[in-house]
TORSEMAR-862475 format. One record per residue (C-alpha): residue number from 1; z, y, x. Coordinates in Angstrom, 3 decimals. Layout:
<rs>
[r NUM [Z Y X]]
...
</rs>
This chain:
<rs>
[r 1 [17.811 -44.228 170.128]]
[r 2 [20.650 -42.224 168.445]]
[r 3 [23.868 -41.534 170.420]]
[r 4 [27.523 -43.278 170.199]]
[r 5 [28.522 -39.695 171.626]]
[r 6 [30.327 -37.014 169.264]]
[r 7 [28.729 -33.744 169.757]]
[r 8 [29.276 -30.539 168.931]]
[r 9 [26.892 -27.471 167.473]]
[r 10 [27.300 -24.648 165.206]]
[r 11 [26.360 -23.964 161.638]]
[r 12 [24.400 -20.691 160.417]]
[r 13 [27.666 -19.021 159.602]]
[r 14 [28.998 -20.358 162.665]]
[r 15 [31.301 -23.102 161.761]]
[r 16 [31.435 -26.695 163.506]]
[r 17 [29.254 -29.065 163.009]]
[r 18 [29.073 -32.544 164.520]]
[r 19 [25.949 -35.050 165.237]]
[r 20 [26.766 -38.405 165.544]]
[r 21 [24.146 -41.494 165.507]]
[r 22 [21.115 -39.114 164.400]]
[r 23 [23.497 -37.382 161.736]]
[r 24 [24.788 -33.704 161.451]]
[r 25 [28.162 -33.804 159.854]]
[r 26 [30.166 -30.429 158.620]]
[r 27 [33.800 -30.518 158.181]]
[r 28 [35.352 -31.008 154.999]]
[r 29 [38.704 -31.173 155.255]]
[r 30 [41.281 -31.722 157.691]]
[r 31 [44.248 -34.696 156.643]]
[r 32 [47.438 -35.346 158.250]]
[r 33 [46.214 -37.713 160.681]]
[r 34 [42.252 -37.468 160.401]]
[r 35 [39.440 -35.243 159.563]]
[r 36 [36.671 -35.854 156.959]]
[r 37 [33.372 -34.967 157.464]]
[r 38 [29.873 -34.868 155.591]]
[r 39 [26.382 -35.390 155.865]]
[r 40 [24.918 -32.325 156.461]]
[r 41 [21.509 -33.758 155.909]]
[r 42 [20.295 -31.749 152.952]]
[r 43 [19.495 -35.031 151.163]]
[r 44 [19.878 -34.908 147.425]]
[r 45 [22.776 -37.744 146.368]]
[r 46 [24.103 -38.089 150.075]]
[r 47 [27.714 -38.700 149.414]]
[r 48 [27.958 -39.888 153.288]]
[r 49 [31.361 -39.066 154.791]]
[r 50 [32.714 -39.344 158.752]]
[r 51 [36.028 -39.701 159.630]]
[r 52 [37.897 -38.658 163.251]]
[r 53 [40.847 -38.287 164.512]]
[r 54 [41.809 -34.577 164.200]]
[r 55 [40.138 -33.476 168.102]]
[r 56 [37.085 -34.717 166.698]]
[r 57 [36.594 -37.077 169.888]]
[r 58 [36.835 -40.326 168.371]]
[r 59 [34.891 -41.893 164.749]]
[r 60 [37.433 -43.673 163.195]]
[r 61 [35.316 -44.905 160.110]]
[r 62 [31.947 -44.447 158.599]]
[r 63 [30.463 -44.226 154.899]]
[r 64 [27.808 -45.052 153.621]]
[r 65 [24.562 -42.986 153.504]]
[r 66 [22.028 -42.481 150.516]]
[r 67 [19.053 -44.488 150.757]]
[r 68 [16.773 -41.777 151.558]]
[r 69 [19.309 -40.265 154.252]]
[r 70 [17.395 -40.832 157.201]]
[r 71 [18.365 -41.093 160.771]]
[r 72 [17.247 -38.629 163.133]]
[r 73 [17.647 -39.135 166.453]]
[r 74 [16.681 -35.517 167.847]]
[r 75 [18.328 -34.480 165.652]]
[r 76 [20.903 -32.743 168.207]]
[r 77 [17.817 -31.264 170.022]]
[r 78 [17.091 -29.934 166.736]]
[r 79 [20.310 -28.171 165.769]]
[r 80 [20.714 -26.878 169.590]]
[r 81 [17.439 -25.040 169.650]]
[r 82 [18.209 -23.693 165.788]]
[r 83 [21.295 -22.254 167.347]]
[r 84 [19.160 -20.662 170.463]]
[r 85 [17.102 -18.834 168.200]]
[r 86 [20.087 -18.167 166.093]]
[r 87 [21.226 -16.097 169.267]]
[r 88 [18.659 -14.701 170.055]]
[r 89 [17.531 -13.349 166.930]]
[r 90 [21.168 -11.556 166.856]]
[r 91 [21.054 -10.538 170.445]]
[r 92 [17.232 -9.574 171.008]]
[r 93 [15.520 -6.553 169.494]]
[r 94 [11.977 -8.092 169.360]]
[r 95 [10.589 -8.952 166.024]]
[r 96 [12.403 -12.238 164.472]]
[r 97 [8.927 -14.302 164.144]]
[r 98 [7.850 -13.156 167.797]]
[r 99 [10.845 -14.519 169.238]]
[r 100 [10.390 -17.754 167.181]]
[r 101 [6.577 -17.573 168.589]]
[r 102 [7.834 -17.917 172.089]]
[r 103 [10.111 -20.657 172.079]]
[r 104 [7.915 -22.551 170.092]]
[r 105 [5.028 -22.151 172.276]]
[r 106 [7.764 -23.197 175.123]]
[r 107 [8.361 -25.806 173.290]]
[r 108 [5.171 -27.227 172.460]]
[r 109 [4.187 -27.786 176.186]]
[r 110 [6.323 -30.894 176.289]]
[r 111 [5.083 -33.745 174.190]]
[r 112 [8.738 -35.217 173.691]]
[r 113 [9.937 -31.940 172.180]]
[r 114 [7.104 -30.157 170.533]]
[r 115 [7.681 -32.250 167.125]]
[r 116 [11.214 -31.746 166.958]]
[r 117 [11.578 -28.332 167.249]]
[r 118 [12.688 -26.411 164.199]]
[r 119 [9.961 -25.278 161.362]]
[r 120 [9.417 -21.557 160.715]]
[r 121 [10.388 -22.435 157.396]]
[r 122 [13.670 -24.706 158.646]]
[r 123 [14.636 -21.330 161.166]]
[r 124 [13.806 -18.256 158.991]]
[r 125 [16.832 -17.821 157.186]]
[r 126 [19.222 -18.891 160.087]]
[r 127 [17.448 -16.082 162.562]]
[r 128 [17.118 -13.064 159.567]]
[r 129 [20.565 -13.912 158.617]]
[r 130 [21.995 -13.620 162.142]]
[r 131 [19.434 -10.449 162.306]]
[r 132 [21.116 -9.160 159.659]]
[r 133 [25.204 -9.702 160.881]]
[r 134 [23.959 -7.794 164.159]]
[r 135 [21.804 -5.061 162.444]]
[r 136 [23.717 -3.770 158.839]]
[r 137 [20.435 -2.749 156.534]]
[r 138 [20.076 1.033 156.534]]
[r 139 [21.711 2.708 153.645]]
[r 140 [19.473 4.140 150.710]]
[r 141 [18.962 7.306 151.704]]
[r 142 [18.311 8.760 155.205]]
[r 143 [21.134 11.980 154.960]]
[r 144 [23.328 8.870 154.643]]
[r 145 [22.618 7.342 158.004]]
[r 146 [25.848 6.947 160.769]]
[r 147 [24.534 5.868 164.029]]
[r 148 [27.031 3.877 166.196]]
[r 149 [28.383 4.704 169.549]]
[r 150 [26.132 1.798 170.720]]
[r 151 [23.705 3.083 168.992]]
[r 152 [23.835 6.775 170.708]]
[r 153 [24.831 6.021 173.926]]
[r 154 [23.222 3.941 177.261]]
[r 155 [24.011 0.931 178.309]]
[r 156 [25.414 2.832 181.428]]
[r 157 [27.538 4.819 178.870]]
[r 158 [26.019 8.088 178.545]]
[r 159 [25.032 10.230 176.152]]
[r 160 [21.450 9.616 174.412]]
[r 161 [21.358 10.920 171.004]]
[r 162 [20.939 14.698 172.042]]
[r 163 [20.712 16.029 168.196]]
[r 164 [20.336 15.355 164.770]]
[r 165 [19.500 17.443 162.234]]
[r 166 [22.047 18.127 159.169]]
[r 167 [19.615 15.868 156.739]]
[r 168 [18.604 13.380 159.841]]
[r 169 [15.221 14.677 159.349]]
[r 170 [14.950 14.875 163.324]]
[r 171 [16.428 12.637 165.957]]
[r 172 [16.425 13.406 169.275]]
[r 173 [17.320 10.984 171.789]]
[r 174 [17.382 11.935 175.716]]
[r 175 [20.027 11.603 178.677]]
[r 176 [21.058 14.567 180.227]]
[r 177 [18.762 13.436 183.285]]
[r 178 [15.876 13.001 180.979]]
[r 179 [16.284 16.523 180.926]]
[r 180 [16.338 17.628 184.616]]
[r 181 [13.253 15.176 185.240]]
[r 182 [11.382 17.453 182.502]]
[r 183 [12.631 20.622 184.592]]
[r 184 [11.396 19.148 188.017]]
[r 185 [8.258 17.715 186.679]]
[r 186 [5.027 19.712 186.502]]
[r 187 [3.299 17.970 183.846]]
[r 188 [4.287 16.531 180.671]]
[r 189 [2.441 14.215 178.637]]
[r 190 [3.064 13.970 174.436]]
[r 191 [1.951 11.180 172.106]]
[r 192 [3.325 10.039 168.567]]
[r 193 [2.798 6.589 167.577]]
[r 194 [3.444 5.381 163.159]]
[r 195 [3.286 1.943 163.780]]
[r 196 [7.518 1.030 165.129]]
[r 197 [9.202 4.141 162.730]]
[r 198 [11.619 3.290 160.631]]
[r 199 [10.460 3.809 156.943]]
[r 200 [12.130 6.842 156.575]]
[r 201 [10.325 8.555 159.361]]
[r 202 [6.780 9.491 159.980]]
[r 203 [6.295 9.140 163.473]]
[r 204 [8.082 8.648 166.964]]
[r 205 [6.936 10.933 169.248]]
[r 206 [7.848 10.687 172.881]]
[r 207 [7.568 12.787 175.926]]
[r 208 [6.832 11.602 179.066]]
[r 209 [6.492 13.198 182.881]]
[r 210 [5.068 10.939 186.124]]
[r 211 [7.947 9.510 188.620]]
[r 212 [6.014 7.781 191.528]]
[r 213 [2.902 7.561 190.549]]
[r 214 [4.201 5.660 186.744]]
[r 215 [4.686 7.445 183.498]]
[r 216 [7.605 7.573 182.412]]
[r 217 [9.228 8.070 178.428]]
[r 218 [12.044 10.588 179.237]]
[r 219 [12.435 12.547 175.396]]
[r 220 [12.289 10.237 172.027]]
[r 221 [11.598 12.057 168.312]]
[r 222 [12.120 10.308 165.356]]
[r 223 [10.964 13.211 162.485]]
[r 224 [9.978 13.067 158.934]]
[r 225 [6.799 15.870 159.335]]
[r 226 [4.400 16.256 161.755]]
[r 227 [4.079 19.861 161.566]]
[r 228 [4.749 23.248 163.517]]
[r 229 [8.231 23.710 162.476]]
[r 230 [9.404 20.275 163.502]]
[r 231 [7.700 20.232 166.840]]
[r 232 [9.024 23.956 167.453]]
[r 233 [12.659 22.914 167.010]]
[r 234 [12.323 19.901 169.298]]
[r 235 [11.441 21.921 171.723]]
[r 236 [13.976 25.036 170.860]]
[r 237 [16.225 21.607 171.185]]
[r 238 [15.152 20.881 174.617]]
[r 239 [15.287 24.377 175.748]]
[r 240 [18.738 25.101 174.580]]
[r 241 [20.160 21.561 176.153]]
[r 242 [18.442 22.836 179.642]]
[r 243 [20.024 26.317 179.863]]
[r 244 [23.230 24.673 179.025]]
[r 245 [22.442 21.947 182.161]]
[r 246 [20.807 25.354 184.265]]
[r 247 [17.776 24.594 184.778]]
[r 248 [14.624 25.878 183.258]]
[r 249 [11.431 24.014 181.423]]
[r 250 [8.662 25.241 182.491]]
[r 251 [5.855 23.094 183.135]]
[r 252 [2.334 24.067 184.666]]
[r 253 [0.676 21.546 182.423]]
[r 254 [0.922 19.729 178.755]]
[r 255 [-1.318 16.687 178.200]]
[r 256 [-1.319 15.794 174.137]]
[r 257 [-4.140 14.808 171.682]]
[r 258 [-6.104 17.232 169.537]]
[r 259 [-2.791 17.902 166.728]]
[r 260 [-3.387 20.899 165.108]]
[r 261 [0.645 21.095 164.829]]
[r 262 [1.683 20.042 168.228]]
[r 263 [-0.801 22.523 170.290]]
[r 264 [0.245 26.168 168.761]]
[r 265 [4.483 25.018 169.204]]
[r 266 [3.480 24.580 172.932]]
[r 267 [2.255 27.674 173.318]]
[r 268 [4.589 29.572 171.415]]
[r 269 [7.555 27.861 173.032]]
[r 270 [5.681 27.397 176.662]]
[r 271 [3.883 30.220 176.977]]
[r 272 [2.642 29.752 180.734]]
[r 273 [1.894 26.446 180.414]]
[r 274 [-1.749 25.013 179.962]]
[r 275 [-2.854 22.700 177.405]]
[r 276 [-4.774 19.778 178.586]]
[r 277 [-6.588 16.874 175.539]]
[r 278 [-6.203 13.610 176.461]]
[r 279 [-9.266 11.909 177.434]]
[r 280 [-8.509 8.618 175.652]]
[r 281 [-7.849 10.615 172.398]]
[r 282 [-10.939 12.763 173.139]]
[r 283 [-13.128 9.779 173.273]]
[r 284 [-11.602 8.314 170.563]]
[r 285 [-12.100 11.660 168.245]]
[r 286 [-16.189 10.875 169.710]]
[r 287 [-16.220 7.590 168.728]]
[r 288 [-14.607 8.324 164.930]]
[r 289 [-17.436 10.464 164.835]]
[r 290 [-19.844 8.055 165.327]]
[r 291 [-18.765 5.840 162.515]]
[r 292 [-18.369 8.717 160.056]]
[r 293 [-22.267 10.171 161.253]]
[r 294 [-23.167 6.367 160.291]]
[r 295 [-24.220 5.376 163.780]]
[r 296 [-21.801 2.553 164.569]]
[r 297 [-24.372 0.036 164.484]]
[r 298 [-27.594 1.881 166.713]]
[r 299 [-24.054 2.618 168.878]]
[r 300 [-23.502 -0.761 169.640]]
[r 301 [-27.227 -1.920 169.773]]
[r 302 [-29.362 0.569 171.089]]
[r 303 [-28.433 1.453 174.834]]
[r 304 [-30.353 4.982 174.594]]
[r 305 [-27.574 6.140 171.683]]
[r 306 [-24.931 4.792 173.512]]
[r 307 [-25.984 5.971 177.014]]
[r 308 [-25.680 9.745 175.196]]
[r 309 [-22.911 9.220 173.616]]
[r 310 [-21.186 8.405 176.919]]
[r 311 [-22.207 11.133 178.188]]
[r 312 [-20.545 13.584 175.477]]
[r 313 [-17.688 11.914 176.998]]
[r 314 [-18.366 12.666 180.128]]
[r 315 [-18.353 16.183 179.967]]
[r 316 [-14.881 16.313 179.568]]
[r 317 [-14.717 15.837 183.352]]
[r 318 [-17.070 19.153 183.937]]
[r 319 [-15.535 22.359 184.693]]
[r 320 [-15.272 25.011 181.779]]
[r 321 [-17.931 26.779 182.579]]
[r 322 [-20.275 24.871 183.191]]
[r 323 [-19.652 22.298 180.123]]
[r 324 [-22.437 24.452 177.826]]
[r 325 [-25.030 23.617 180.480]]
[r 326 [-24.093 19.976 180.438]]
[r 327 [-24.349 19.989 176.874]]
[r 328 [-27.537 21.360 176.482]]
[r 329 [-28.694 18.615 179.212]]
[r 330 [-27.897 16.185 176.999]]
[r 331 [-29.781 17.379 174.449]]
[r 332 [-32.792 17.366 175.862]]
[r 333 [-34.874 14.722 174.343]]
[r 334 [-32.381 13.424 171.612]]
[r 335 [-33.819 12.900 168.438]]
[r 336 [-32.729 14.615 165.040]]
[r 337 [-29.804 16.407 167.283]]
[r 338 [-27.200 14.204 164.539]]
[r 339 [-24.702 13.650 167.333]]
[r 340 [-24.956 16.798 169.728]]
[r 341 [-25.292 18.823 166.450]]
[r 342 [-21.496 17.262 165.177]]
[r 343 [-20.125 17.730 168.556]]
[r 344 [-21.164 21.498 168.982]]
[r 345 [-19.343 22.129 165.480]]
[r 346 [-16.082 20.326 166.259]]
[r 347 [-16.120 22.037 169.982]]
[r 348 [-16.777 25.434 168.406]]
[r 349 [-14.505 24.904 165.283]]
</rs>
């Protein structure tokens, strides 16, 4: 049953609105002695007007409503939880529709709201437009970008955008204890993900050391190339922001995946440092193999293939010098030597 009771929500652009008796109402004008409101509904015709004294707390008079001007009587419930995801879309840096996702699946667990909660269709706008007020669009070209101080900074206050290149071709983002963590830590680990850049960039690339047994992101790269040069002045970068804090980067080990870039600008800028694969990009270089040799399917069906190809994996925990005799181990007995032969050329290459 609708409500007697005035109540009070915001509009998209945040201006008042008022429900009344299953009816959203937007101000129209303000009189000497009243204020005129009308139907919000959307309805095509709906000349429907409100009128209240000017605090808004009292109806003085009612029009009336186009016939097809129905009555809702959630239809508070409705505007309230438009206006939740209104906030949160402006306030949250998860993607709009994933935000959406969850307070629609919250919703959905009570029968007496799950069919009154706003449409993806009825919230889109409201939630990218809000998006949009909090987040300006990113000007047309990348030498153009200005980063805010809220933007560069903590949300304890300190710095985090460490450098930027003259065409913002490389961002660097890292506190000054990011830093001193990389100094006192004794392995690193490296890994670029494509999937989160923005369009301008290539890749994100991120370093990371262990803190109590967790791993933990410490160093953030956005860069336009993946290549020798780029990963040579991040760490040139890194280097020159540690002398100025006094203390040295040095670490005993470097775990990264199989980049032809990334390996030869750690040893060139880390000389005494080792250079460890990454098992989980190691077996995923096997596995890419397997599809490409066209052996995805006797992979996944017969056990003998897969049993073998497990162990190529395996060897990666083996000690150097005895990973040849491992090798030829599993050879033994494997037929037409298609997977041991494409491993012994990409481990020799």
């Amino acid at each position: 049953m609708e409500s007697d009771e005035i109540k009070f929500v915001s509009t998209q652009r945040n201006q008042q609105k008022i429900v009344y008796r299953g009816r959203c109402y937007t101000l129209k004008r303000t009189n000497r002695n009243d204020k005129c409101w009308i139907c919000a509904s959307g309805s095509r015709g709906c000349s429907g007007k409100l009128y209240t004294n000017l605090d808004a707390t009292e109806v003085i008079r009612t029009g009336e409503h186009a016939e097809g001007c129905r009555v809702d009587a959630h239809a508070f419930y409705h505007q309230q939880q438009l206006n939740e995801l209104k906030r949160l879309a402006a306030g949250d840096p998860r993607p709009v529709l994933e935000i959406y996702d969850e307070l629609a699946s919250n919703a959905s667990t009570s029968l007496e709201t799950a069919a009154y909660f706003p449409t993806w269709e009825q919230a889109r706008n409201t939630m990218y437009y809000s998006r949009s007020k909090r987040y300006p669009r990113l000007p047309a070209r990348r030498q153009d970008l200005r980063l805010t101080a809220e933007q560069t900074t903590t949300k304890s206050g300190a710095q985090f955008l460490m450098y930027h290149s003259p065409t913002n071709d490389i961002l660097i983002f890292a506190t000054e204890d990011g830093v001193k963590l990389l100094a006192q830590s004794n392995c690193w680990c490296g890994d670029g993900t494509f999937k989160i850049v923005p369009s301008w960039y290539q890749q994100l690339f991120t370093l990371h050391v262990f803190l109590r047994g967790k791993l933990l992101p410490v160093v953030y790269c956005l860069t336009v190339r993946k290549d020798l040069p780029t990963y040579s002045r991040i760490f040139e970068v890194l280097h020159s922001k540690a002398e100025e804090l006094g203390v040295q980067l040095e670490p005993a080990k470097f775990v990264c995946d199989f980049e032809t870039a990334l390996i030869p600008a750690i040893q060139g800028n880390f000389p005494n440092t080792r250079v460890q694969g990454c098992f989980f990009h190691f077996c995923q270089a096997v596995l890419q193999q397997v599809g490409r040799l066209g052996l995805r399917t006797d992979y996944m069906n017969n056990q003998e293939v897969r049993k073998k190809v497990k162990m190529l994996m395996a060897l990666a925990f083996l000690p150097v010098h005895l990973v040849p005799a491992g090798f030829e181990i599993i050879n033994v007995g494997t037929s037409g030597h298609t997977i041991s032969n494409a491993y012994e050329e990409h481990a020799t290459a």
